[in-house]
DOVO-699650 format. One record per residue: residue number from 1; residue in one letter; y, x, z of N, C-alpha, C in turn. Coordinates in nm, 2 decimals, always signed. Atoms other than C-alpha are relative to their C-alpha. Layout:
! residues N
   pos   code     n.c2     n.c1     n.c3    ca.c2    ca.c1    ca.c3     c.c2     c.c1     c.c3
   NUM      A        Y        X        Z        Y        X        Z        Y        X        Z
...
***
This chain:
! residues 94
   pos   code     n.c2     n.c1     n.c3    ca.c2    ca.c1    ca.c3     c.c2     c.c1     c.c3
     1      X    -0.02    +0.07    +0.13    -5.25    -2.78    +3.94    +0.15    -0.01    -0.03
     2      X    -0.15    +0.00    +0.03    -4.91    -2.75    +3.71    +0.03    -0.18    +0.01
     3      X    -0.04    +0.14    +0.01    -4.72    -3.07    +3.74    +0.08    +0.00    -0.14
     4      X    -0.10    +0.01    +0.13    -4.54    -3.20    +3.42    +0.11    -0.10    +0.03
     5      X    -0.08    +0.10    -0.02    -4.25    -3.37    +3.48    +0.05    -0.09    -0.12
     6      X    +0.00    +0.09    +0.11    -4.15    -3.67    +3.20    +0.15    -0.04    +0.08
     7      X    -0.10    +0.01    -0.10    -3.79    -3.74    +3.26    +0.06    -0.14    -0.15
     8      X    -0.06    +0.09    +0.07    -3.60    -4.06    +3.06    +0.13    +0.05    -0.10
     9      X    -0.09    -0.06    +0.11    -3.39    -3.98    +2.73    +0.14    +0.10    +0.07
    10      X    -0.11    -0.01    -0.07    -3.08    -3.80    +2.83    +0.10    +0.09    -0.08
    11      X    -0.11    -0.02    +0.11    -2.77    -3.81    +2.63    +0.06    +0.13    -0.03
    12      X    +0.00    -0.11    -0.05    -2.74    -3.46    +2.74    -0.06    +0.12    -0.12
    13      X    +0.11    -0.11    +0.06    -3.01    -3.30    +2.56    +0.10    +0.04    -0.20
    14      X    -0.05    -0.08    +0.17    -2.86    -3.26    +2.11    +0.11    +0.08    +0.10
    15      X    -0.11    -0.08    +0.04    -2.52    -3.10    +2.28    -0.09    +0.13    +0.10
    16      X    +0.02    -0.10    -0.01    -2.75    -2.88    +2.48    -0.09    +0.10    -0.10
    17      X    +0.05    -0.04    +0.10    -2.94    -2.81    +2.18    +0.12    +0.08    -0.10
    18      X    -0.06    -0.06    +0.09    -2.63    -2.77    +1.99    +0.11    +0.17    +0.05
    19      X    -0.05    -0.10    -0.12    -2.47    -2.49    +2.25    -0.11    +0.12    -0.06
    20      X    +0.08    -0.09    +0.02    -2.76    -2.31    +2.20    -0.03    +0.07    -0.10
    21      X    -0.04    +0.00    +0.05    -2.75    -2.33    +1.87    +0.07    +0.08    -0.09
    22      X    -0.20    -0.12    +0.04    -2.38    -2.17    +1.82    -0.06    +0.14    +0.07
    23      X    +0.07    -0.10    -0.05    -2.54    -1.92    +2.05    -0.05    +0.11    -0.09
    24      X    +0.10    -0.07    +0.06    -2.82    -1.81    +1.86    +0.03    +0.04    -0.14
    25      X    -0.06    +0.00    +0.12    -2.61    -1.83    +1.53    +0.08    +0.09    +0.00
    26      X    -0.10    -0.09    -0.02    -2.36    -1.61    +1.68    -0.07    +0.15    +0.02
    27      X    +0.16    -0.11    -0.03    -2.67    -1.36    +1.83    -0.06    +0.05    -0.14
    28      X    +0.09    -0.09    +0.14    -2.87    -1.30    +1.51    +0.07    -0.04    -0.11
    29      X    -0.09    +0.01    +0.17    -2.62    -1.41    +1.18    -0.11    +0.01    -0.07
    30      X    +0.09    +0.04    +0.15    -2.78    -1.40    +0.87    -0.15    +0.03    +0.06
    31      X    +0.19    -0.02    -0.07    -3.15    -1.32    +1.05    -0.05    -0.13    +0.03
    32      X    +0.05    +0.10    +0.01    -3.13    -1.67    +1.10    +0.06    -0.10    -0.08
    33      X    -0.04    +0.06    +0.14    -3.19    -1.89    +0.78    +0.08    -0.18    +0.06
    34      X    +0.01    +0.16    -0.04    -3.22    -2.26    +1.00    -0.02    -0.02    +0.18
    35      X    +0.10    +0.05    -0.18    -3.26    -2.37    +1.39    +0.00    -0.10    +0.02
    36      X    +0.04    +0.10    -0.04    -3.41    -2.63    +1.47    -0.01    -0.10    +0.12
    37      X    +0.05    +0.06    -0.13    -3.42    -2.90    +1.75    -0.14    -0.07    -0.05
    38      X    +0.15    +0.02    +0.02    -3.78    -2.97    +1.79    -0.04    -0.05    +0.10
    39      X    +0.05    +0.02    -0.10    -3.99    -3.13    +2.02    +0.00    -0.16    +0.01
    40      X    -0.05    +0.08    -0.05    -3.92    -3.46    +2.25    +0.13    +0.00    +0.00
    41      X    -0.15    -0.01    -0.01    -3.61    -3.41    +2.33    +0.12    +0.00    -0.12
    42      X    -0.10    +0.02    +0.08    -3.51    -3.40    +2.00    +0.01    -0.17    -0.07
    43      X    +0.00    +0.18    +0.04    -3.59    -3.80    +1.96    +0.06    -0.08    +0.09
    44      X    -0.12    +0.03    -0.04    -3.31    -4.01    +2.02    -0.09    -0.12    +0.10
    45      X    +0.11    +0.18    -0.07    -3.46    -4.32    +2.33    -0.13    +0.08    +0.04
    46      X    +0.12    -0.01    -0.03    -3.78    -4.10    +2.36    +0.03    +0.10    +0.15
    47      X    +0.00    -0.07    -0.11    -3.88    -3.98    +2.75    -0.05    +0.16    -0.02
    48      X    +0.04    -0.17    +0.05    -3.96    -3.59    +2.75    +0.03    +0.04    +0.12
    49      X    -0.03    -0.14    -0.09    -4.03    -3.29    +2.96    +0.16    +0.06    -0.02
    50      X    -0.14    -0.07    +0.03    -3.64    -3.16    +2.99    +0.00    +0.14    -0.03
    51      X    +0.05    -0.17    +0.09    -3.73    -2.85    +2.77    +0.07    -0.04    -0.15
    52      X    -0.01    +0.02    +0.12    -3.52    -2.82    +2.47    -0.09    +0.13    -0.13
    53      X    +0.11    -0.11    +0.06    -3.79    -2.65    +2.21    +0.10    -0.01    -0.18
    54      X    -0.06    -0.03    +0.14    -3.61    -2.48    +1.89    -0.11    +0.07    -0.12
    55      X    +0.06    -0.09    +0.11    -3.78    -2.36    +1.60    +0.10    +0.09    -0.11
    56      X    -0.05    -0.08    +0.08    -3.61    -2.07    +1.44    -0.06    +0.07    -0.13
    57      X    +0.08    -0.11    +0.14    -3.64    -1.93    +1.04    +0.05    +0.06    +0.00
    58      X    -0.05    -0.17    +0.09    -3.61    -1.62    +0.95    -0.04    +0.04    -0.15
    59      X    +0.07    -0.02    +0.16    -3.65    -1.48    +0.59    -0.10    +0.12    +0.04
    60      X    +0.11    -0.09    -0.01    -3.80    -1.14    +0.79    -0.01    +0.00    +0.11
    61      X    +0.08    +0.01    -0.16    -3.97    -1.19    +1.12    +0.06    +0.18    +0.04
    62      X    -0.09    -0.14    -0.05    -3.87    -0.77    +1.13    +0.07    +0.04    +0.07
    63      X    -0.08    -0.04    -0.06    -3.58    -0.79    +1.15    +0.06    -0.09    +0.13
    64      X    +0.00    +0.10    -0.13    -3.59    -1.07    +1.42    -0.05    +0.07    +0.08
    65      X    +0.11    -0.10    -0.09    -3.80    -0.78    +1.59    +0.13    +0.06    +0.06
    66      X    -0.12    -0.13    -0.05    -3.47    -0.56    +1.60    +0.10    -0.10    +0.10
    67      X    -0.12    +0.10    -0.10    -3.26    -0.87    +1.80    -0.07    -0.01    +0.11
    68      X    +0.08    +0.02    -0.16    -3.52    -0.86    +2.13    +0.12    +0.03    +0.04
    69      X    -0.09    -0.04    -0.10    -3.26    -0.67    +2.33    +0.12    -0.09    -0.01
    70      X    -0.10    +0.08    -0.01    -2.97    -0.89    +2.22    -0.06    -0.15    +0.06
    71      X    +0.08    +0.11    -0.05    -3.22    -1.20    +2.30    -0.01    +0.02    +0.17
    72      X    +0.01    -0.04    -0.14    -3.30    -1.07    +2.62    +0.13    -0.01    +0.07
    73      X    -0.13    +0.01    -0.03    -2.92    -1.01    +2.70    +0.07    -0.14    -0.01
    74      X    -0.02    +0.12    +0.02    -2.87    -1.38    +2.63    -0.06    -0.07    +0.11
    75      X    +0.12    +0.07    -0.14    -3.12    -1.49    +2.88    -0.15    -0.01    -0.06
    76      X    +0.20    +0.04    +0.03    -3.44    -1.51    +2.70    -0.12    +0.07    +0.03
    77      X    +0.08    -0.07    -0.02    -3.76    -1.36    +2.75    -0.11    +0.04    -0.12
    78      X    +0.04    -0.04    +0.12    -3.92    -1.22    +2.45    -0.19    +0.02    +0.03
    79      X    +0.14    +0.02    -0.01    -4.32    -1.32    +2.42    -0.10    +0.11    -0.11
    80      X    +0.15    -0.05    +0.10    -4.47    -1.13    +2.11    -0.01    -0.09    -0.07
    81      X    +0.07    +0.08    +0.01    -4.68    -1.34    +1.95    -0.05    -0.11    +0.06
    82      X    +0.06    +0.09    -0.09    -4.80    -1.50    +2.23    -0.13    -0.08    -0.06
    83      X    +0.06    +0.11    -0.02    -5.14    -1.61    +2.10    -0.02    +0.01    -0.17
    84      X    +0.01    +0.11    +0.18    -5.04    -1.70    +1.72    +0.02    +0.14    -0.12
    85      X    -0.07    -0.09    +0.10    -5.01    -1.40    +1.47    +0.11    -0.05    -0.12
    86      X    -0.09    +0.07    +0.08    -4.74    -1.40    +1.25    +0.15    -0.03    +0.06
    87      X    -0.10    +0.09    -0.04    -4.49    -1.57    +1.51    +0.09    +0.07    +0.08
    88      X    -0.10    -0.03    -0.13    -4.21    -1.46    +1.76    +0.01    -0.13    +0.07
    89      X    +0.01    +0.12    -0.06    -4.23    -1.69    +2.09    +0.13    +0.08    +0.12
    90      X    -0.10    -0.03    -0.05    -3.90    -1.67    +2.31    +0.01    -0.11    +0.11
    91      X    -0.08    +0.11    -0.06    -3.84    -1.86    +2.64    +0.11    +0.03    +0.09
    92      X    -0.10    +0.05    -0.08    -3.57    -1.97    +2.83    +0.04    -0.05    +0.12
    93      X    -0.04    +0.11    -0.10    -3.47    -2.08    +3.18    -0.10    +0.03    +0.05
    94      X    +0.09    +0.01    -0.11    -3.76    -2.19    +3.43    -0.05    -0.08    -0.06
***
C-alpha cells in the first residue's frame, strides 16, 4: 500500500514554486501564456503532501509538444496525456 505523507504548511513551498516558475518561463517563453501554483501547497496555513502541483497555459499544446526534450533536460519527465485527452502531464522529482 502507497503511503501519503501530509506534512504542516512550510514557508518554503511559494519560493519553491516561484524558482520553478523563473525556470519554466526561461524553458518555454512565449509557449507559456500563465503558471500556476496549484494544489495544497499553494494555501497559505494549509497542511499538504510536499508536492508543488503547477498548472501550465499554453495558447498551443503543439508547440508545448516541441519543448519535451528541453523539459526533460530540466529534470522532468514528460507523461503524454497520461489518462486525459487534450492535456500534457509532466513530473518532477520523486
Amino acid at each position: 500500500m502507497r503511503e501519503i505523507v501530509v506534512e504542516p504548511y512550510d514557508e518554503k513551498w511559494p519560493a519553491m514554486f516561484n524558482a520553478e516558475n523563473f525556470l519554466l518561463q526561461a524553458l518555454l517563453g512565449d509557449v507559456a501564456r500563465k503558471v500556476h501554483h496549484i494544489g495544497s501547497t499553494s494555501v497559505p496555513g494549509l497542511s499538504a503532501k510536499p508536492v508543488i502541483d503547477i498548472l501550465l497555459e499554453v495558447a498551443d499544446i503543439n508547440q508545448l509538444d516541441k519543448c519535451n526534450s528541453g523539459m526533460v533536460d530540466a529534470g522532468y519527465v514528460a507523461r503524454g496525456e497520461n489518462g486525459i485527452a487534450g492535456r500534457r502531464y509532466f513530473i518532477k522529482g520523486g
